[in-house]
N, C-alpha and C positions, 0 to 999 in steps of 0.2 A: 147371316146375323143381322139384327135390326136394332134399333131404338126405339123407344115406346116414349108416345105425349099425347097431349089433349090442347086442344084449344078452347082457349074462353072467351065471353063478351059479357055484357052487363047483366045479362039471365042466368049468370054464373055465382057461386059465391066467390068473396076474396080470401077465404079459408078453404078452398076446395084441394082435396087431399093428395098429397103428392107423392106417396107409396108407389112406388112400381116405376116413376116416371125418370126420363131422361130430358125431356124440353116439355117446356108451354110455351104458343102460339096466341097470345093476346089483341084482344080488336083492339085499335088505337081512335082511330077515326071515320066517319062516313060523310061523305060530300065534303061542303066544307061547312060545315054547322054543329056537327055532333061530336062529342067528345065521351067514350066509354067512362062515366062517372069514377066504375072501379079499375079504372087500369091499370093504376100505380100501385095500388095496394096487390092488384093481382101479380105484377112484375114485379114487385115487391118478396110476395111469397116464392113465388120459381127460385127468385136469386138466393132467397137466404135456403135454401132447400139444395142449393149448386145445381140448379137445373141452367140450362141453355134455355134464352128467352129472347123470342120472337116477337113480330109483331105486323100486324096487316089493316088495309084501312079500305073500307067497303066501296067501292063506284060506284059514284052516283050519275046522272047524264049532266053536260055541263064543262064547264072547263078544267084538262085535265091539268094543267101545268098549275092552276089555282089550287085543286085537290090536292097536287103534289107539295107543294108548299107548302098546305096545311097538314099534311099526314107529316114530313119530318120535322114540322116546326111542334106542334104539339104532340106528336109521340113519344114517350120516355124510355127512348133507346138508350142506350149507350154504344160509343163504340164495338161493332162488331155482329151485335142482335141483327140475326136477317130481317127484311123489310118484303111484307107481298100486298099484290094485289087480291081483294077477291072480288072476281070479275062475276055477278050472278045477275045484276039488271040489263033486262032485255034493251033499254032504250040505253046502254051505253056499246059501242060495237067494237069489232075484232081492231081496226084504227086506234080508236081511241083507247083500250087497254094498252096497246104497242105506245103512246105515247104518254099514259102515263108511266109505264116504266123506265123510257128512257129520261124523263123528267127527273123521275125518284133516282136513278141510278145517274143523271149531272150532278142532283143534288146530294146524293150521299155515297155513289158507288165505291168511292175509294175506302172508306171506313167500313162499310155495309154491301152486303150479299142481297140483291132486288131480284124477286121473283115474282112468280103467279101461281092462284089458288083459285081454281075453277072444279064445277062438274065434270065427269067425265061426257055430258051431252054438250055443254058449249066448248069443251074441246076437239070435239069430236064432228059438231056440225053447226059451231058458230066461229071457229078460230079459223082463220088461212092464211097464217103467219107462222104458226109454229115457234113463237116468240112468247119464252116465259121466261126470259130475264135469264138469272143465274140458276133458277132451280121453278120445276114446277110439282107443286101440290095439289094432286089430284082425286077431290071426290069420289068415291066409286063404292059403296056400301055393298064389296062382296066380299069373297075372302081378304083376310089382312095380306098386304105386299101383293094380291094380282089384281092389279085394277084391271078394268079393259078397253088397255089401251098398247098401241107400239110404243110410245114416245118413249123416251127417258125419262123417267120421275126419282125427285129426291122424297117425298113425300105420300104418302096414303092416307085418307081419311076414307077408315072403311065402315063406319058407323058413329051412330049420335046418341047411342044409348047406353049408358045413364047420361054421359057427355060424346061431343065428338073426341073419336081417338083415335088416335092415327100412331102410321109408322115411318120412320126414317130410314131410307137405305145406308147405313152406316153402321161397320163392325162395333160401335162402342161409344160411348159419350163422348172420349178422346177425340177420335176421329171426327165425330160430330161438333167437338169446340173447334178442332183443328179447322174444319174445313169454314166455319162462321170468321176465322181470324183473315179475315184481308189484307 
């Protein structure tokens, strides 16, 4: 059994339709300059819908412990909402992803579940740590729940069409609040 979501960014609507769904995954931040205009309104919608809402903030190259600081200071978590990385620019490397999650996870792991959300190619031949926090979310546009890869994944994003949607290894949304509650 799985859970069904999608994640948004600012080429999203903040009305985007939540039938079907058990979580959204919301961009928060990228580097430290950017701020997803619709976040709030997007995590806004998840919440009053009682979906599970997430939330991930782009790397940029640069300092990650500054990015990190700005992703939970300007994100609109609340207790509990997992927090990921998406690791996708070439000029930030397998190091530097590992240190912004243990940044994010000084900075909020006691309330917040810190992961990573990457391709299945930079996990597969840009990572040599094997370090995705508490949960990794991983890319892989093939069938839904088999990516390809060994690892352990809490997450699937197995396509981007009409949005990216993805699946949670998690019998039920229950399970899926349970395991976000730290």
């Amino acid at each position: 059994m799985t859970v069904k979501g999608i994640d948004v960014s600012s080429y999203q609507s903040s009305t985007y339709s939540t039938a079907g769904l058990d979580f959204v995954f919301v961009k928060a931040t990228e580097g430290t300059s950017y701020i997803n205009p619709r976040m709030t309104a997007q995590a806004a919608r998840a919440r009053a819908a009682g979906l599970v809402v997430g939330f991930y903030h782009f790397l940029r190259p640069g300092s990650m412990k500054a990015q990190a600081a700005y992703f939970v200071e300007e994100c609109a978590s609340i207790e509990g909402d997992p927090l990921f990385a998406d690791w996708e620019d070439d000029g930030v490397s397998c190091a530097q992803k590992d240190a912004f999650l243990a940044e994010v996870k000084r900075l909020r792991g006691a309330t917040h579940r810190v992961g990573l959300y990457c391709g299945q190619y930079y996990w597969l031949n840009r990572d040599t740590t094997s370090n995705a926090g508490d949960a990794l979310w991983i890319a892989d546009y093939v069938t839904a729940g088999k990516p390809r890869i060994k690892a352990a994944w809490k997450f699937h994003q197995y396509t981007d069409s009409p949005v990216d949607t993805n699946l949670g290894r998690f019998d039920n949304r229950t399970a899926l609040r349970e395991w976000t509650d730290v």
